[in-house]
N, C-alpha and C positions, 0 to 999 in steps of 0.2 A: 738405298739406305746403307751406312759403315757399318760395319759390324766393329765395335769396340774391341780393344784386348782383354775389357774383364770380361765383356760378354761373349767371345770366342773361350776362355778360362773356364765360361761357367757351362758354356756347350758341352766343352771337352769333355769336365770333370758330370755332369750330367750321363754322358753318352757311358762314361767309364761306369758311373755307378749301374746304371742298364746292367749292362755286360753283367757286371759283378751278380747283381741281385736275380738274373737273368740263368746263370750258372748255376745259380743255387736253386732254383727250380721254382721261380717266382715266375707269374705271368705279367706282361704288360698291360695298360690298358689305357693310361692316355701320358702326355709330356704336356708342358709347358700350357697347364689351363689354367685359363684366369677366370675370373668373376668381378663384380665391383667387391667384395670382401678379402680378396687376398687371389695368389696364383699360389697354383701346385706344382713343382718342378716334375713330380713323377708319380704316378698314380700305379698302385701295383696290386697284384690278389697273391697273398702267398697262403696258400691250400685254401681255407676259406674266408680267411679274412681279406677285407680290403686294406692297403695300405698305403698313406701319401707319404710319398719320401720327400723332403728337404735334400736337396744337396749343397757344400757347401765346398768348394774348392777354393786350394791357400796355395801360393807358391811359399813356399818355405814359413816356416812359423814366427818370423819377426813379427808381427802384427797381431799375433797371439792364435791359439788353436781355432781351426774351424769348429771343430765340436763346443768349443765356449762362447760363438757369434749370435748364435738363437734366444735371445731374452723373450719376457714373459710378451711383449708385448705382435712380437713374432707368433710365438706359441698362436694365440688368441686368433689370428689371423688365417691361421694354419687351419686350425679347429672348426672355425667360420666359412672358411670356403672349402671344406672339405665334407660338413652337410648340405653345402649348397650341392658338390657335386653328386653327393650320392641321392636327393631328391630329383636333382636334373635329368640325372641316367636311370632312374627307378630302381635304384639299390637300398635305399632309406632301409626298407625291411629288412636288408643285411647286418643282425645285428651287432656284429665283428668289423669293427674297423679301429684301425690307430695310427697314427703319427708317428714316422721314423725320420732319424736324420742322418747321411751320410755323408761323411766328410772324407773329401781327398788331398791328399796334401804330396805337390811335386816339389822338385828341386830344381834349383835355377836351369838345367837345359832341357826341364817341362818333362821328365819321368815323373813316374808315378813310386812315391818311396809308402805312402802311409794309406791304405784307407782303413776308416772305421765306422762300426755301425750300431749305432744308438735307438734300438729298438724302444718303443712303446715310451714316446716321449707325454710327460702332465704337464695339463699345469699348476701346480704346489703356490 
């Protein structure tokens, strides 16, 4: 199978938020799970909450911010398959979990100028 340039893009900027959220003293616990309700780019425990992070990486902001790409209908999905994972994995009883999204944003020779992070995402 090719691997795409978004989906190499979205590796990248994935691996980077890792790192990132990883430094700050977050633990791992899964990537790139899916369900029929939606996929989690990053699945994280920071102390005792569970957290699915969205990543969303931009090569430069012509196409407008990655932190603005997440509409309600995203949310919804997020939400959805992220009790699907915690009944999967027998965490349901955890009763701390939230939705983060992390956006990275490079510049045309693919550095890293921006990331940001959008703790405890709703949906309003």
């Amino acid at each position: 199978m090719t691997v795409t340039a978004k989906r190499r893009l979205g590796n990248f900027g994935e691996a980077y938020a890792r790192r990132h959220l990883e430094a700050r003293g977050w633990t791992w616990l899964a990537a790139n799970w899916s369900c029929p309700l939606g996929e989690l780019d990053l699945v994280m425990r920071d102390g005792a909450e569970v957290v699915f992070v969205e990543v969303k990486t931009r090569r430069g902001e012509g196409a407008g911010r990655a932190e603005d790409s997440v509409g309600p209908a995203k949310l919804r999905r997020l939400f959805a398959a992220g009790e699907t994972f915690l009944q999967d994995h027998g965490l349901f009883d955890d009763p701390i979990w939230r939705v983060d999204l992390v956006a990275v944003t490079l510049d045309a020779a693919g550095v890293v100028r921006r990331i940001s992070h959008v703790e405890n995402l709703t949906l309003d």
